[in-house]
C-alpha positions in Angstrom: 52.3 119.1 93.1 49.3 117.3 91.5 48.9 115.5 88.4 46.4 115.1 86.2 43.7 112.6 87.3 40.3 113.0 89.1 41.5 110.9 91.9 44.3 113.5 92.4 42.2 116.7 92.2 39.8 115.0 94.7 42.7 114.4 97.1 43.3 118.1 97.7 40.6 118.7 99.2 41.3 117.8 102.8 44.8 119.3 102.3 43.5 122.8 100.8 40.9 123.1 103.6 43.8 122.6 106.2 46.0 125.2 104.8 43.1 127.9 104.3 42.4 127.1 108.2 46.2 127.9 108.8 46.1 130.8 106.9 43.2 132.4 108.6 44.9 132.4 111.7 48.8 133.4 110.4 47.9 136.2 108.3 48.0 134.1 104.8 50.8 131.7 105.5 52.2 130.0 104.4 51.7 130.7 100.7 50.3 128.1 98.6 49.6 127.2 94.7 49.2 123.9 93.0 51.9 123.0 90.3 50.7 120.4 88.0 52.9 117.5 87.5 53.3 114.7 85.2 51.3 116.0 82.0 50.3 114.4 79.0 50.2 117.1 76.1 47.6 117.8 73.9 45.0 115.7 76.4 41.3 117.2 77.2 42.4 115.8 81.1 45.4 118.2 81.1 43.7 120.9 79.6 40.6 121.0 82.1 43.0 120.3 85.0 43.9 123.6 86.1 40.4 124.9 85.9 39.2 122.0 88.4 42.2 122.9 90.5 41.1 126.4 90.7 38.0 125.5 91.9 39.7 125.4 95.2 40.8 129.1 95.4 44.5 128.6 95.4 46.3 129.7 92.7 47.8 127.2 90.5 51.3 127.7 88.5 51.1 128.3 84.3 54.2 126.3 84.1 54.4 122.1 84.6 55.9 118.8 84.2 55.3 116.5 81.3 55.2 113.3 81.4 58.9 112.3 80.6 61.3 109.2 81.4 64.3 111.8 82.2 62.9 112.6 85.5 62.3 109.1 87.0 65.8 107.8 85.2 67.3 110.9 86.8 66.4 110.5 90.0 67.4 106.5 89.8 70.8 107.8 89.0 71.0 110.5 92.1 70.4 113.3 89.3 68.2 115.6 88.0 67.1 116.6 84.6 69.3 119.9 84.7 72.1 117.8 85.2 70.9 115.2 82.5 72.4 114.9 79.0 69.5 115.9 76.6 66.7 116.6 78.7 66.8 120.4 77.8 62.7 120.1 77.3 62.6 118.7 81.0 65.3 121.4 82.1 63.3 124.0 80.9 60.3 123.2 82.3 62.2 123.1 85.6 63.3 126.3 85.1 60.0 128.1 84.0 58.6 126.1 87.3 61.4 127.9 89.6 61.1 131.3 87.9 57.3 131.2 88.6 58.1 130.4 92.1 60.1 133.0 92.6 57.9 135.7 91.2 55.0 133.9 94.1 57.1 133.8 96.6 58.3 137.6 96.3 54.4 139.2 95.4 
C-alpha cells in the first residue's frame, strides 16, 4: 500500500529495487503491485498518483482506499469496515481491492 503523497512515492524506491533483485533470481517472485491507499477524491495528487507509481514498473491496482473515518474507528473497535454498520462505500472498496487481487494472484 501507498498513499498519496510525494514523500510516499519516493519511499518505494529502495523497497521496489529490493523486490525486482529478488525476482530476478526466483523466477518473478514474489508477485508485486502497489495499491493506493487513503485517497482524497477529485484531487490532481490522487489522480497523478498512479502514473508516478508506475514509473517504477510494478503494476499498481485500479481499485483503492479513500480517505474515510470507518477504517481507523474500525480498527479501534477490533473491526473492519465489512463488519461496520454503514460503511457499504468502504466495504466496497474492500471488496473491489480483493477481487483485483485475486485476478493478480491467479494471472
Amino acid at each position: 500500500p501507498v498513499q498519496p503523497s510525494p514523500y510516499d512515492v519516493c519511499a518505494c524506491e529502495d523497497l521496489v529495487d529490493i523486490i525486482k533483485t529478488r525476482q530476478e533470481v526466483t523466477g518473478g517472485k514474489p508477485k508485486a503491485a502497489f495499491i493506493i491507499s487513503r485517497v482524497i477524491k477529485n484531487t490532481q495528487l490522487s489522480k497523478e498518483i498512479g502514473e508516478a507509481l508506475a514509473g517504477y514498473g510494478l503494476p499498481v491496482f485500479k481499485n483503492f482506499t479513500s480517505q474515510r473515518v470507518v477504517y481507523p474507528k474500525s480498527a479501534a473497535t477490533g473491526s473492519t469496515v465489512l463488519d461496520a454498520e454503514g460503511a457499504t462505500d468502504a466495504a466496497a472498496e474492500i471488496k473491489a481491492i480483493a477481487k483485483e487481487l485475486k485476478e493478480f494472484l491467479n494471472a
